[in-house]
LUMDOTOR-276150 format. One record per residue (C-alpha): x, y, z. Coordinates in pm, whole numbers, plus 32768, in hexadecimal, padded with zeros to 4 digits. Example, Ala and Ser with C-alpha at 12.3 -4.5 7.8 and 13.67 -1.06 7.14 Angstrom:
BEGIN
84CE7E3E830C/85577F9682CA/
***
This chain:
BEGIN
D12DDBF333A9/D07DDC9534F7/CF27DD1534AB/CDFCDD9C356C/CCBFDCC63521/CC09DDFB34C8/CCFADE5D33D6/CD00DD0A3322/CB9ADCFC3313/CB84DE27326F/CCB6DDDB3187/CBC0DCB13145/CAC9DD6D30F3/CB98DE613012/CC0FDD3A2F0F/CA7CDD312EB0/CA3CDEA22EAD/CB7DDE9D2DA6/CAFBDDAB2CE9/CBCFDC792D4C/CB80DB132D33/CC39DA302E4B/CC97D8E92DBD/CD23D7C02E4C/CE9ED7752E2B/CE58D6232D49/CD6FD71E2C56/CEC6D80E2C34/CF9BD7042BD1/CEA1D65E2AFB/CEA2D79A2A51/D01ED79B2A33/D024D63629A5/CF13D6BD2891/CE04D5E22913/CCE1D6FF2974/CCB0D85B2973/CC8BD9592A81/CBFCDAD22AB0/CD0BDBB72A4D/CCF4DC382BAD/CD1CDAF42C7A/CE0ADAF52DA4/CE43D9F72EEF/CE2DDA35304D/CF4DD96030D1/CF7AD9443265/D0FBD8CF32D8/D185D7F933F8/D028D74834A3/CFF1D84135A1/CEABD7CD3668/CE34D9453609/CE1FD8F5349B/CCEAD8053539/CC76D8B8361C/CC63DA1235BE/CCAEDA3C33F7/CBF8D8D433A1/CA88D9773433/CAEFDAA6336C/CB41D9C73240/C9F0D90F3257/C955DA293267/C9AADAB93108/C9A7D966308D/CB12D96A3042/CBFBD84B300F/CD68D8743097/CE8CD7B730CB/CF61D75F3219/D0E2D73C3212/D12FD6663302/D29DD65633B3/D296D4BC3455/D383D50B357E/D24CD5FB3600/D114D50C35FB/D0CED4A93755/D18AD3B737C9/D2BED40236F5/D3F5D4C6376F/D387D6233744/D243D5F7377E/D1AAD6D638A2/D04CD718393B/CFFAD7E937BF/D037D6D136E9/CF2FD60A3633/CF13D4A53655/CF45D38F3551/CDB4D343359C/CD4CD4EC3569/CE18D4D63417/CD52D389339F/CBFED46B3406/CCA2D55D3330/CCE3D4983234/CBABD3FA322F/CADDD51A31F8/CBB6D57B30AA/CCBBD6413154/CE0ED5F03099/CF5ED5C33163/D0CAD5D430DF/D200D5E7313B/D2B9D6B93208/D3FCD5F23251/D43AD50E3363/D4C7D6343468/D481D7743409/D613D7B333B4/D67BD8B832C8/D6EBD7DF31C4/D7CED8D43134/D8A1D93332A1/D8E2D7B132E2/D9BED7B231CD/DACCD84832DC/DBCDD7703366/DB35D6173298/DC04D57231B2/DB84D561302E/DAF5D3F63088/DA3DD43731BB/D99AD5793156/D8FCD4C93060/D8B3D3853144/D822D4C4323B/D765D51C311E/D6C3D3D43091/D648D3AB3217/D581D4CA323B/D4F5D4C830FA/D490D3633083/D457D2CB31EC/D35FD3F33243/D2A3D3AD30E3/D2E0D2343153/D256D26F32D6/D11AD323325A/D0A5D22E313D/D0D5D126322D/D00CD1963327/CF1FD24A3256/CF1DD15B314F/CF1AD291304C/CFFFD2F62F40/D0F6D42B2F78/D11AD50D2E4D/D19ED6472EC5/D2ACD6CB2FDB/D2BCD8173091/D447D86330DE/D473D8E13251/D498DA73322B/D480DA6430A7/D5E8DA07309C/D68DD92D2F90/D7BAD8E22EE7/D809D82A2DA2/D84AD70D2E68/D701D7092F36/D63ED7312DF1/D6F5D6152D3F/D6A7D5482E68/D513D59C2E75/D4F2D5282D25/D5B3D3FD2D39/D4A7D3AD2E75/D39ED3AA2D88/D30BD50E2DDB/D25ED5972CC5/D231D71B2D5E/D335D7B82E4D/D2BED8F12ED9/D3A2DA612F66/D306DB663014/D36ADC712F11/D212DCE82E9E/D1B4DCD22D25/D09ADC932C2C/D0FADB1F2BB6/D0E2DA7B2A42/D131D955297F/D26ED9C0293B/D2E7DA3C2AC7/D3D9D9202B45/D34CD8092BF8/D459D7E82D0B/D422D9582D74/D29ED9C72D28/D24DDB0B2E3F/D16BDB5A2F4C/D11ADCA82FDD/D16CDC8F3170/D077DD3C322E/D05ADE083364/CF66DED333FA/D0B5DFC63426/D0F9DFF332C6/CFB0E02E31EC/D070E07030BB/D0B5DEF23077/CF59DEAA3061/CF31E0032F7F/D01DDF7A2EA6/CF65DE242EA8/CE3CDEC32E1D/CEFADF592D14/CFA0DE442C99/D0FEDEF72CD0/D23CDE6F2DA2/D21CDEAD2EF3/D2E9DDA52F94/D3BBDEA03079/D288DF9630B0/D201E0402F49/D1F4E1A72F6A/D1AEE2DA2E65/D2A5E3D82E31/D25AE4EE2D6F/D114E4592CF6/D1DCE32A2C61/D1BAE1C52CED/D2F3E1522D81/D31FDFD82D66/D432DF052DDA/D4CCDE372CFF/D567DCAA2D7F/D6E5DD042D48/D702DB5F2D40/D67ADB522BDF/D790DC2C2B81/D924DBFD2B62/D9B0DCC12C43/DB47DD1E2C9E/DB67DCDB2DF3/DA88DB932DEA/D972DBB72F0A/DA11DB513042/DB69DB412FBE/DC9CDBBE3066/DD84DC872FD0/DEFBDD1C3037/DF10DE192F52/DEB2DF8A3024/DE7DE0412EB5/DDD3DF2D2DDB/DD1BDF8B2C9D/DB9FDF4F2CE7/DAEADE8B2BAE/D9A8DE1B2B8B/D8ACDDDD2A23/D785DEAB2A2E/D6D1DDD12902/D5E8DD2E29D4/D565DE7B2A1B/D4E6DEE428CF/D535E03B2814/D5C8E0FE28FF/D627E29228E7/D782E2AC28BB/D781E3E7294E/D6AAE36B2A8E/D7B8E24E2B1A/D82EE2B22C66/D8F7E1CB2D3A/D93AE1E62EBD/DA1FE1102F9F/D99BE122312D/DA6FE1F23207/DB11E2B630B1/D9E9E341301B/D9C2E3612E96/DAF5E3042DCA/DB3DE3522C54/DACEE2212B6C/DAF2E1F529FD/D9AEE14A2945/D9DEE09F27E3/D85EE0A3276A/D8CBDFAE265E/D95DDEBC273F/D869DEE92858/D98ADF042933/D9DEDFEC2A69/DB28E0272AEE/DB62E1082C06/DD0CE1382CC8/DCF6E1602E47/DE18E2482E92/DE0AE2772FE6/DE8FE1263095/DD9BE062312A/DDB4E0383297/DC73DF57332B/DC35DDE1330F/DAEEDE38325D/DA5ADF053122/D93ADF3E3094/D930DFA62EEC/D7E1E0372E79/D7A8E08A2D31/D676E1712CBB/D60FE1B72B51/D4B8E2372A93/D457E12D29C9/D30BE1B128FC/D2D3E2A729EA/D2D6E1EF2B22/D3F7E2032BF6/D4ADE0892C4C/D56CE0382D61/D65EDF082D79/D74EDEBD2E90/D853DDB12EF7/D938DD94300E/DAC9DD193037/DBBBDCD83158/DD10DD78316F/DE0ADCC0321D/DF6ADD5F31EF/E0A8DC4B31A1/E111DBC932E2/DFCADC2633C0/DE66DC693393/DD2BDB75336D/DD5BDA3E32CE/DCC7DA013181/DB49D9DD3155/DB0CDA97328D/D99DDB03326C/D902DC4832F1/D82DDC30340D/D69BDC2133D4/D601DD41341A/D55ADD8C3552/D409DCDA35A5/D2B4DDCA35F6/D1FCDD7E372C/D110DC8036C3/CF97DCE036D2/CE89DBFC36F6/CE8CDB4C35BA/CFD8DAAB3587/D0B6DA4F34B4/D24BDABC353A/D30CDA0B3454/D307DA0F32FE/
***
Protein backbone atom coordinates (compact mmCIF):
# COMPACT_ATOMS: atom_id res chain seq x y z
CA UNK A 1 0.00 0.00 0.00
CA UNK A 2 2.50 2.95 1.37
CA UNK A 3 5.73 1.53 2.59
CA UNK A 4 9.11 2.83 3.74
CA UNK A 5 11.96 1.31 1.55
CA UNK A 6 13.67 0.19 4.63
CA UNK A 7 10.84 -1.59 5.81
CA UNK A 8 10.25 -3.51 2.54
CA UNK A 9 13.71 -4.43 2.30
CA UNK A 10 13.69 -5.94 5.37
CA UNK A 11 10.18 -7.57 4.83
CA UNK A 12 12.31 -8.89 1.83
CA UNK A 13 14.62 -10.14 3.67
CA UNK A 14 12.22 -11.76 6.29
CA UNK A 15 10.38 -14.17 3.53
CA UNK A 16 14.10 -15.97 3.37
CA UNK A 17 14.87 -15.96 7.04
CA UNK A 18 11.17 -17.83 7.23
CA UNK A 19 11.94 -20.08 4.89
CA UNK A 20 9.95 -18.80 1.84
CA UNK A 21 10.52 -19.39 -1.74
CA UNK A 22 9.22 -16.36 -4.11
CA UNK A 23 7.87 -17.70 -7.26
CA UNK A 24 6.69 -16.15 -10.27
CA UNK A 25 2.89 -15.68 -10.88
CA UNK A 26 2.94 -18.21 -14.15
CA UNK A 27 4.80 -20.96 -11.58
CA UNK A 28 1.47 -20.43 -9.06
CA UNK A 29 -0.93 -21.06 -11.60
CA UNK A 30 0.99 -23.77 -13.21
CA UNK A 31 0.73 -25.27 -9.95
CA UNK A 32 -3.04 -24.74 -9.82
CA UNK A 33 -3.55 -26.29 -13.30
CA UNK A 34 -1.42 -29.50 -11.88
CA UNK A 35 1.41 -28.93 -14.22
CA UNK A 36 4.58 -28.48 -11.51
CA UNK A 37 5.20 -28.42 -8.05
CA UNK A 38 6.24 -25.75 -5.68
CA UNK A 39 7.90 -25.42 -2.00
CA UNK A 40 5.14 -25.69 0.43
CA UNK A 41 6.17 -22.24 1.51
CA UNK A 42 6.09 -20.31 -1.82
CA UNK A 43 4.41 -16.89 -1.91
CA UNK A 44 4.46 -13.66 -4.62
CA UNK A 45 5.45 -10.27 -4.20
CA UNK A 46 2.83 -8.46 -6.32
CA UNK A 47 3.26 -4.44 -6.81
CA UNK A 48 -0.30 -2.54 -7.93
CA UNK A 49 -1.11 0.47 -10.18
CA UNK A 50 2.58 1.29 -12.15
CA UNK A 51 3.77 3.77 -9.82
CA UNK A 52 7.34 4.95 -11.19
CA UNK A 53 8.45 3.95 -7.42
CA UNK A 54 7.83 0.29 -8.02
CA UNK A 55 11.08 1.04 -10.60
CA UNK A 56 12.78 3.09 -8.97
CA UNK A 57 12.90 2.30 -5.47
CA UNK A 58 11.21 -1.95 -4.77
CA UNK A 59 12.65 -3.36 -8.37
CA UNK A 60 16.62 -2.65 -6.94
CA UNK A 61 15.32 -4.23 -3.77
CA UNK A 62 13.78 -7.08 -5.80
CA UNK A 63 17.04 -7.68 -7.76
CA UNK A 64 18.71 -7.72 -5.00
CA UNK A 65 17.18 -10.89 -3.33
CA UNK A 66 16.80 -12.26 -6.65
CA UNK A 67 13.10 -12.20 -6.46
CA UNK A 68 10.60 -12.33 -9.22
CA UNK A 69 7.35 -10.19 -8.78
CA UNK A 70 4.53 -9.14 -10.61
CA UNK A 71 3.14 -5.47 -11.61
CA UNK A 72 -0.65 -4.71 -11.84
CA UNK A 73 -0.97 -2.31 -14.09
CA UNK A 74 -4.17 0.20 -14.24
CA UNK A 75 -3.92 1.57 -18.42
CA UNK A 76 -5.56 5.02 -17.74
CA UNK A 77 -2.15 5.73 -15.50
CA UNK A 78 0.79 4.89 -17.98
CA UNK A 79 2.17 8.06 -19.18
CA UNK A 80 0.49 9.48 -21.61
CA UNK A 81 -2.94 8.12 -20.65
CA UNK A 82 -5.63 10.07 -18.66
CA UNK A 83 -4.51 9.59 -15.20
CA UNK A 84 -1.24 9.43 -15.76
CA UNK A 85 0.97 12.05 -13.75
CA UNK A 86 4.75 12.81 -13.28
CA UNK A 87 4.81 9.03 -11.01
CA UNK A 88 3.64 6.95 -13.65
CA UNK A 89 5.74 4.50 -15.62
CA UNK A 90 5.95 4.60 -19.21
CA UNK A 91 4.78 2.03 -21.83
CA UNK A 92 8.82 1.86 -22.75
CA UNK A 93 9.91 1.34 -18.50
CA UNK A 94 7.18 -1.52 -18.48
CA UNK A 95 8.71 -3.28 -21.79
CA UNK A 96 12.35 -2.91 -19.70
CA UNK A 97 10.38 -4.52 -17.11
CA UNK A 98 9.13 -6.94 -18.91
CA UNK A 99 12.09 -7.73 -20.58
CA UNK A 100 14.10 -8.57 -17.74
CA UNK A 101 11.31 -11.32 -16.52
CA UNK A 102 9.21 -9.00 -14.56
CA UNK A 103 5.47 -10.12 -15.16
CA UNK A 104 2.61 -7.44 -15.62
CA UNK A 105 -1.22 -7.94 -15.27
CA UNK A 106 -4.04 -6.35 -15.04
CA UNK A 107 -5.32 -3.85 -13.00
CA UNK A 108 -8.40 -2.53 -14.94
CA UNK A 109 -8.50 0.16 -17.34
CA UNK A 110 -9.19 3.16 -14.52
CA UNK A 111 -8.58 2.23 -11.29
CA UNK A 112 -12.66 2.30 -10.49
CA UNK A 113 -14.08 0.36 -7.72
CA UNK A 114 -15.82 -2.04 -9.71
CA UNK A 115 -18.24 -2.83 -7.12
CA UNK A 116 -19.48 1.23 -6.31
CA UNK A 117 -20.13 1.82 -10.18
CA UNK A 118 -22.88 -0.41 -9.95
CA UNK A 119 -24.86 2.89 -8.52
CA UNK A 120 -27.17 4.70 -10.68
CA UNK A 121 -26.27 2.19 -14.05
CA UNK A 122 -28.85 0.31 -15.50
CA UNK A 123 -28.44 -3.75 -15.50
CA UNK A 124 -27.01 -3.36 -19.21
CA UNK A 125 -24.52 -0.74 -18.79
CA UNK A 126 -23.02 -1.92 -15.57
CA UNK A 127 -22.07 -4.75 -17.23
CA UNK A 128 -21.00 -2.84 -20.62
CA UNK A 129 -18.92 -0.59 -17.61
CA UNK A 130 -17.66 -3.74 -16.64
CA UNK A 131 -16.52 -5.62 -19.87
CA UNK A 132 -14.50 -2.10 -20.54
CA UNK A 133 -12.36 -2.05 -17.76
CA UNK A 134 -11.69 -5.49 -17.64
CA UNK A 135 -11.10 -7.03 -21.17
CA UNK A 136 -9.83 -3.71 -22.90
CA UNK A 137 -7.10 -3.26 -20.07
CA UNK A 138 -6.06 -7.14 -20.63
CA UNK A 139 -6.57 -6.10 -24.43
CA UNK A 140 -4.36 -2.59 -24.11
CA UNK A 141 -1.47 -4.40 -22.34
CA UNK A 142 -1.05 -7.55 -24.66
CA UNK A 143 -1.11 -5.24 -27.41
CA UNK A 144 1.44 -3.18 -26.49
CA UNK A 145 3.37 -5.64 -24.65
CA UNK A 146 2.73 -8.33 -26.89
CA UNK A 147 2.33 -10.71 -23.65
CA UNK A 148 -0.44 -12.78 -22.42
CA UNK A 149 -2.60 -11.55 -19.30
CA UNK A 150 -3.50 -14.28 -16.86
CA UNK A 151 -4.40 -12.66 -13.76
CA UNK A 152 -6.39 -9.30 -12.51
CA UNK A 153 -6.01 -7.33 -9.30
CA UNK A 154 -9.66 -5.69 -8.47
CA UNK A 155 -9.24 -1.91 -7.40
CA UNK A 156 -9.52 -2.01 -3.36
CA UNK A 157 -10.12 -5.85 -3.30
CA UNK A 158 -13.70 -5.22 -4.11
CA UNK A 159 -15.98 -7.59 -6.09
CA UNK A 160 -19.32 -8.61 -6.65
CA UNK A 161 -20.86 -11.70 -8.28
CA UNK A 162 -21.18 -9.77 -11.21
CA UNK A 163 -17.53 -8.47 -11.47
CA UNK A 164 -16.31 -12.05 -10.95
CA UNK A 165 -18.60 -13.52 -13.63
CA UNK A 166 -17.29 -10.90 -15.87
CA UNK A 167 -13.28 -11.60 -15.15
CA UNK A 168 -13.73 -15.01 -16.13
CA UNK A 169 -15.69 -14.54 -19.06
CA UNK A 170 -12.44 -12.08 -20.12
CA UNK A 171 -10.36 -14.97 -20.10
CA UNK A 172 -8.59 -14.30 -16.64
CA UNK A 173 -7.45 -17.33 -15.16
CA UNK A 174 -6.52 -15.74 -11.40
CA UNK A 175 -8.47 -12.77 -9.89
CA UNK A 176 -6.89 -11.52 -6.87
CA UNK A 177 -8.65 -9.47 -3.22
CA UNK A 178 -6.66 -7.98 -0.75
CA UNK A 179 -8.07 -10.16 2.09
CA UNK A 180 -4.92 -11.97 3.24
CA UNK A 181 -4.82 -15.86 3.20
CA UNK A 182 -2.63 -18.93 2.63
CA UNK A 183 -3.97 -20.05 -0.98
CA UNK A 184 -4.61 -23.81 -2.43
CA UNK A 185 -5.92 -25.69 -5.23
CA UNK A 186 -9.12 -25.60 -4.03
CA UNK A 187 -9.39 -21.42 -2.97
CA UNK A 188 -11.60 -19.80 -5.81
CA UNK A 189 -9.95 -18.50 -8.73
CA UNK A 190 -12.00 -15.25 -9.13
CA UNK A 191 -11.09 -14.17 -5.53
CA UNK A 192 -7.42 -15.70 -4.51
CA UNK A 193 -5.90 -13.00 -1.45
CA UNK A 194 -3.08 -10.83 -0.89
CA UNK A 195 -1.84 -9.43 2.35
CA UNK A 196 -1.78 -5.33 1.89
CA UNK A 197 1.09 -3.93 3.44
CA UNK A 198 2.12 -0.87 5.29
CA UNK A 199 4.92 0.16 7.16
CA UNK A 200 1.84 1.43 9.66
CA UNK A 201 0.44 -1.83 10.32
CA UNK A 202 3.21 -4.64 10.95
CA UNK A 203 0.70 -7.17 11.83
CA UNK A 204 -0.27 -7.86 8.08
CA UNK A 205 3.04 -8.87 7.27
CA UNK A 206 3.09 -10.99 10.82
CA UNK A 207 0.27 -12.66 9.65
CA UNK A 208 1.92 -13.21 6.18
CA UNK A 209 4.59 -15.13 7.76
CA UNK A 210 2.22 -17.22 9.46
CA UNK A 211 0.23 -18.20 6.81
CA UNK A 212 -3.00 -16.82 8.67
CA UNK A 213 -5.71 -14.14 7.30
CA UNK A 214 -4.64 -10.90 7.72
CA UNK A 215 -6.41 -9.01 5.05
CA UNK A 216 -7.85 -6.20 7.49
CA UNK A 217 -4.64 -6.21 9.82
CA UNK A 218 -4.03 -9.93 11.68
CA UNK A 219 -3.69 -9.46 15.24
CA UNK A 220 -3.43 -12.01 18.43
CA UNK A 221 -5.85 -11.85 21.07
CA UNK A 222 -5.42 -13.77 23.93
CA UNK A 223 -2.57 -15.73 22.41
CA UNK A 224 -4.96 -16.90 19.54
CA UNK A 225 -4.48 -15.78 15.88
CA UNK A 226 -7.25 -13.71 14.75
CA UNK A 227 -7.90 -14.06 11.00
CA UNK A 228 -10.42 -12.44 8.91
CA UNK A 229 -12.48 -14.34 7.03
CA UNK A 230 -13.88 -12.95 3.03
CA UNK A 231 -17.69 -12.61 4.08
CA UNK A 232 -18.16 -12.83 -0.11
CA UNK A 233 -17.61 -16.57 -0.08
CA UNK A 234 -20.42 -16.78 2.23
CA UNK A 235 -24.46 -16.22 1.90
CA UNK A 236 -25.25 -13.64 3.77
CA UNK A 237 -28.99 -11.81 4.77
CA UNK A 238 -28.60 -8.46 3.92
CA UNK A 239 -26.58 -9.19 0.59
CA UNK A 240 -23.23 -6.96 0.70
CA UNK A 241 -24.15 -3.63 -0.45
CA UNK A 242 -27.80 -4.17 -0.43
CA UNK A 243 -30.38 -1.81 0.81
CA UNK A 244 -32.89 -2.67 2.97
CA UNK A 245 -36.26 -0.78 4.52
CA UNK A 246 -36.85 -2.85 7.17
CA UNK A 247 -35.33 -0.82 10.72
CA UNK A 248 -35.52 -4.43 12.73
CA UNK A 249 -34.45 -7.06 10.04
CA UNK A 250 -33.30 -10.51 11.11
CA UNK A 251 -29.46 -10.64 10.36
CA UNK A 252 -28.45 -14.18 8.52
CA UNK A 253 -25.43 -15.28 7.33
CA UNK A 254 -23.77 -19.37 6.84
CA UNK A 255 -20.78 -19.79 8.80
CA UNK A 256 -19.76 -23.22 6.73
CA UNK A 257 -17.11 -21.75 4.92
CA UNK A 258 -15.54 -21.19 8.16
CA UNK A 259 -14.97 -24.65 9.36
CA UNK A 260 -16.00 -26.13 12.91
CA UNK A 261 -16.84 -23.43 14.77
CA UNK A 262 -17.66 -23.26 18.84
CA UNK A 263 -21.13 -22.93 19.23
CA UNK A 264 -20.67 -21.34 22.30
CA UNK A 265 -17.94 -18.75 20.81
CA UNK A 266 -20.39 -16.94 17.97
CA UNK A 267 -20.78 -13.39 18.82
CA UNK A 268 -22.39 -11.00 16.45
CA UNK A 269 -22.19 -7.07 16.52
CA UNK A 270 -24.03 -4.47 14.33
CA UNK A 271 -21.88 -0.87 14.24
CA UNK A 272 -23.39 1.82 16.26
CA UNK A 273 -25.63 -1.07 18.46
CA UNK A 274 -23.01 -3.11 19.84
CA UNK A 275 -23.45 -6.97 20.36
CA UNK A 276 -26.92 -8.34 19.65
CA UNK A 277 -28.40 -11.78 20.66
CA UNK A 278 -27.93 -14.44 17.72
CA UNK A 279 -29.10 -17.96 17.49
CA UNK A 280 -26.40 -20.54 15.79
CA UNK A 281 -27.70 -23.97 14.30
CA UNK A 282 -24.22 -25.98 14.29
CA UNK A 283 -25.95 -28.48 12.03
CA UNK A 284 -27.00 -26.09 9.53
CA UNK A 285 -24.00 -23.85 9.74
CA UNK A 286 -26.33 -21.08 9.98
CA UNK A 287 -26.39 -17.76 12.15
CA UNK A 288 -29.30 -15.72 12.76
CA UNK A 289 -29.16 -12.75 14.87
CA UNK A 290 -32.89 -9.92 15.36
CA UNK A 291 -31.83 -6.21 15.54
CA UNK A 292 -34.41 -4.74 17.90
CA UNK A 293 -33.51 -1.43 18.17
CA UNK A 294 -34.57 0.41 14.75
CA UNK A 295 -31.96 1.23 12.64
CA UNK A 296 -31.43 4.82 12.01
CA UNK A 297 -28.07 5.46 9.60
CA UNK A 298 -27.68 4.87 5.86
CA UNK A 299 -24.84 2.46 6.73
CA UNK A 300 -23.99 -0.82 8.91
CA UNK A 301 -21.46 -2.80 9.47
CA UNK A 302 -22.23 -6.92 10.74
CA UNK A 303 -19.16 -8.69 12.16
CA UNK A 304 -19.26 -11.97 13.15
CA UNK A 305 -16.44 -13.68 15.43
CA UNK A 306 -16.18 -17.39 16.30
CA UNK A 307 -13.20 -19.92 17.59
CA UNK A 308 -12.79 -22.23 15.02
CA UNK A 309 -9.94 -24.90 16.35
CA UNK A 310 -8.78 -22.58 18.65
CA UNK A 311 -8.22 -19.62 16.64
CA UNK A 312 -10.57 -16.91 16.81
CA UNK A 313 -12.32 -15.86 13.05
CA UNK A 314 -13.62 -12.79 12.14
CA UNK A 315 -16.05 -12.17 9.16
CA UNK A 316 -17.83 -8.97 8.33
CA UNK A 317 -20.26 -7.53 5.68
CA UNK A 318 -21.91 -4.33 5.30
CA UNK A 319 -25.78 -3.11 4.16
CA UNK A 320 -27.55 0.20 3.42
CA UNK A 321 -30.76 1.24 5.11
CA UNK A 322 -32.90 3.39 3.25
CA UNK A 323 -36.37 3.78 4.97
CA UNK A 324 -39.76 3.58 2.35
CA UNK A 325 -40.14 6.87 0.91
CA UNK A 326 -36.43 8.37 1.61
CA UNK A 327 -33.03 7.19 2.20
CA UNK A 328 -30.14 6.02 -0.31
CA UNK A 329 -31.08 4.42 -3.31
CA UNK A 330 -30.37 0.83 -3.77
CA UNK A 331 -26.76 -0.45 -4.22
CA UNK A 332 -25.42 2.55 -2.56
CA UNK A 333 -21.86 1.48 -1.57
CA UNK A 334 -19.93 2.60 1.55
CA UNK A 335 -17.24 4.90 1.09
CA UNK A 336 -13.46 3.46 0.84
CA UNK A 337 -11.68 3.95 3.64
CA UNK A 338 -9.35 6.66 4.16
CA UNK A 339 -5.96 6.66 2.24
CA UNK A 340 -2.36 6.82 4.48
CA UNK A 341 0.07 9.41 3.50
CA UNK A 342 2.05 7.75 0.95
CA UNK A 343 5.79 7.12 1.78
CA UNK A 344 8.41 6.78 -0.59
CA UNK A 345 7.63 3.62 -2.17
CA UNK A 346 4.21 3.76 -3.65
CA UNK A 347 1.56 2.14 -4.38
CA UNK A 348 -2.06 4.38 -3.24
CA UNK A 349 -4.51 2.47 -4.83
CA UNK A 350 -5.19 -0.87 -4.59
Amino acid sequence: MAIKPADFEQQMQALADNGFTVIKMTDFLAWRRGEKEIPAKSCIVTLDDGWRSGYEVAWPILKKHGYPFTMFIYTNYVKGQPKSGGQSLSWSELEEMRDAGVDIESHTVSHTDLRGAKRGKTPEAYEQFLRDELVNSKKMLEERLGISIKALAYPYGNHNAEVRKIAMEAGYEACFTVYGQKLGHSSNADQLGRYALESGKPQVFASAMKMVGGGGGGSDEGGADMSQMAATSMVTQPMEGETIVDATPTLKVNLATLGEVDPASVTVRLSGVGAIPSKYDAVSKSLEAKVTQPLKEPHYSVIVSAMVKGRKIETRWSFNYGPAGGGPSTNTEAPLPPRATPAPLKAKKR
